[in-house]
C-alpha positions, 0 to 999 in steps of 0.5 A: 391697372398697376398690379399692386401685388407685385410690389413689396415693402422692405421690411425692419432696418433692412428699410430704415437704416440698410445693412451692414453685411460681413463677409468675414473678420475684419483685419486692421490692414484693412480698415485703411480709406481708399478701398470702397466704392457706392454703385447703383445696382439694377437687375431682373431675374425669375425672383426677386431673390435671384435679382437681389442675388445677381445685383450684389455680385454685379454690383461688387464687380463695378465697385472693384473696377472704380477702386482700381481704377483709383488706386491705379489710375487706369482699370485692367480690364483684361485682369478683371475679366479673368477673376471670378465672382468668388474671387472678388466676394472673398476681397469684400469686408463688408458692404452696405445696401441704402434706397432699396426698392423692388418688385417680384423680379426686379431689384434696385439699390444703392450698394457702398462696398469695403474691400480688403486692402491687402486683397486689392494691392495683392491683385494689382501688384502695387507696393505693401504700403497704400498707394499715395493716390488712396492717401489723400482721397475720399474714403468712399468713391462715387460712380460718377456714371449716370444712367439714362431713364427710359419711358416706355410709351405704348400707344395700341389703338385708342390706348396710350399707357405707361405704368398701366398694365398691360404694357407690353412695350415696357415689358420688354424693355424690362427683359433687355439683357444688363447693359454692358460698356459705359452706357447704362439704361434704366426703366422706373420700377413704376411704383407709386411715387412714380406714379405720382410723378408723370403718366403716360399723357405727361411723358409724350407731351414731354413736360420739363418738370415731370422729365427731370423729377423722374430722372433725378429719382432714377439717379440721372439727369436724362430722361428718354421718352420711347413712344412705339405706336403698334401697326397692326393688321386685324388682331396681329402686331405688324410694325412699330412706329417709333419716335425717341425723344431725349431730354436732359433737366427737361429740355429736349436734346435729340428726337428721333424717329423710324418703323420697324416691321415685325418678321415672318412668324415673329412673335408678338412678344419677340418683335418688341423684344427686338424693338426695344434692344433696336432703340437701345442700340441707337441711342448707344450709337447716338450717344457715342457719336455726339458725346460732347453735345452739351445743352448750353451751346449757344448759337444764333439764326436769322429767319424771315417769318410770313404772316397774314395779319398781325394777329398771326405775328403775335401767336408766332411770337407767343409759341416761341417764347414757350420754347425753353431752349430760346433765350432771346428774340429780336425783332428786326422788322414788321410789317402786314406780311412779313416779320424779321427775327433774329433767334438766340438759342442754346443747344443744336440747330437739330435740336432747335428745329425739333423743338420748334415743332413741338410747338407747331412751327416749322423751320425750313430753308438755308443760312443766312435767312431761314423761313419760321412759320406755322405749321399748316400755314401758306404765309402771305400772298 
């Protein structure tokens, strides 16, 4: 079960209202638009304190990056680098903290921070008076990047959790170093509005709404349900059976599946760590290789479909109606043993095929006439 003592309520306006955190006196120079950005923070340390820490520094960070990356129109990655944190709190007048939400080492929120506009020209060189290009533009930037939920599925033995504990799966997960580069992935603190929201049962079914309700909660529009299935020998943690769904507005995008053995003398504990920075790793890649794949591509395909009686045709017929990424079928022909369907469908044809099987119909063969039938069956004779 959830340990319920680990979550903590926000207290006073800390909640109701967020804070307002001075960092020293404020200068009329200083008060001009253009030098804020919202970040969302996520970190994980020995304490909630030491996390709470650690997100405002990362935090102001990334905000110093969008601001510069506005004022300027592109980001000196190599003159960040080179400024401390010190350096980049000093820049700071003030900043705000909304949507907080914690555990006892974890710590999430939405932070807006307002820099010092002298500081920030200062440090990229640009002329006494504002850039024009924080003239004309909003007070306050958003971080356009979203990041992607992950759902740590674990299925060991006769038991699949998600939010029950233990799960050691989730765990490491929690324990993966902060992400680094444009590509952000985050676990749901698993509290009770989450809890609410999907289980164990509904994330591997892979149910739309639950997918896009926990997404959007988490500030995304993606959803990856990461369901690892131990292998074991006797009592010790051997491999890993893993299978990597995505979804984007709860339409499955991509699946993916591989194993993974643990190493000689590799801790339990250690495996999954590893398990888990392995799929992190391939869903960066994945990301990077196809990063214009869009869920509204529309394609079309031909597919002979062998029935048995008519009866079959129409529990065929059914199971793709209730595949969302199907738009349309056309029936070109009937007869006893034979149906020809033309399929109008948005997204890849991989993408198709893997959500043909989440219904258990299975698609094989070549252009210009696939072979559609049900999973198990032997079709006409």
């Amino acid at each position: 079960m959830v340990n319920w003592a680990l979550w903590r309520p926000v207290g006073g306006l800390l909640l109701l209202l967020g804070v307002v955190m001075r960092t020293g006196p404020a200068f009329a120079d200083d008060q001009r638009e253009g030098y804020s950005a919202t970040v969302r923070v996520d970190a994980t340390a020995d304490s909630v304190a030491a996390a709470r820490e650690l997100a405002r520094v990362e935090g102001q960070r990334r905000a110093l990056v969008l601001v510069i990356d506005r004022l300027s129109g592109s980001t000196d990655s190599a003159k960040l680098s080179k400024v401390d944190d010190k350096t980049v709190t000093d820049m700071v007048e003030s900043f705000e903290v909304a949507n907080e939400r914690m555990s006892a080492v974890r710590y999430l929120a939405d932070y807006t921070f307002h820099f010092r506009a002298s500081k920030v020209r200062r440090l990229v060189h640009t002329a006494d008076g504002a850039p024009a290009e924080a003239k004309n533009s909003p007070a306050v930037v958003e971080d356009s990047s979203k990041p992607l939920v992950v759902l740590p599925v674990y299925k060991d033995a006769a038991r699949t959790v998600l939010w029950d504990d233990p799960n050691a799966w989730r765990e490491a997960w929690g324990q993966r170093s902060a992400d680094t580069g444009l590509l952000r992935l985050t676990v749901p603190l698993g509290d009770a509005n989450d809890l609410a929201i999907i289980d164990a049962g509904r994330a591997e079914a892979g149910k739309p709404d639950a997918l896009t309700a926990i997404a959007q909660r988490n500030g995304s529009d993606e959803a990856i349900v990461a369901l690892a299935t131990a292998r074991r020998e006797g009592d010790k943690l051997v491999g890993l059976d893993l299978n990597i769904k995505r979804y984007r507005s709860g339409r499955l995008l991509d699946t993916h599946g591989t194993t993974l053995d643990a190493d000689p003398g590799e801790t339990a504990d250690d495996f999954l760590k590893r398990a888990a920075d392995a799929v992190a790793g391939e869903i960066a890649s994945s990301s990077k290789k196809s990063p214009g794949t869009r869920s509204d591509q529309q394609a079309s395909l031909a597919a002979s479909v062998p029935i048995g009686s008519i009866g079959e045709w129409v529990r065929v017929r059914d199971r793709l109606a209730s595949v969302v990424a199907i738009r349309k079928v056309d029936l070109l022909s009937l007869n006893r043993h034979e149906a020809k369907i033309q399929i109008k469908y948005v997204g890849s044809f991989d993408q198709l095929r893997s959500s043909l099987a989440e219904v258990d119909l299975g698609l094989d063969g070549t252009d210009p006439i696939w072979r559609l039938q049900l999973s198990g069956a032997t079709g006409a004779r």
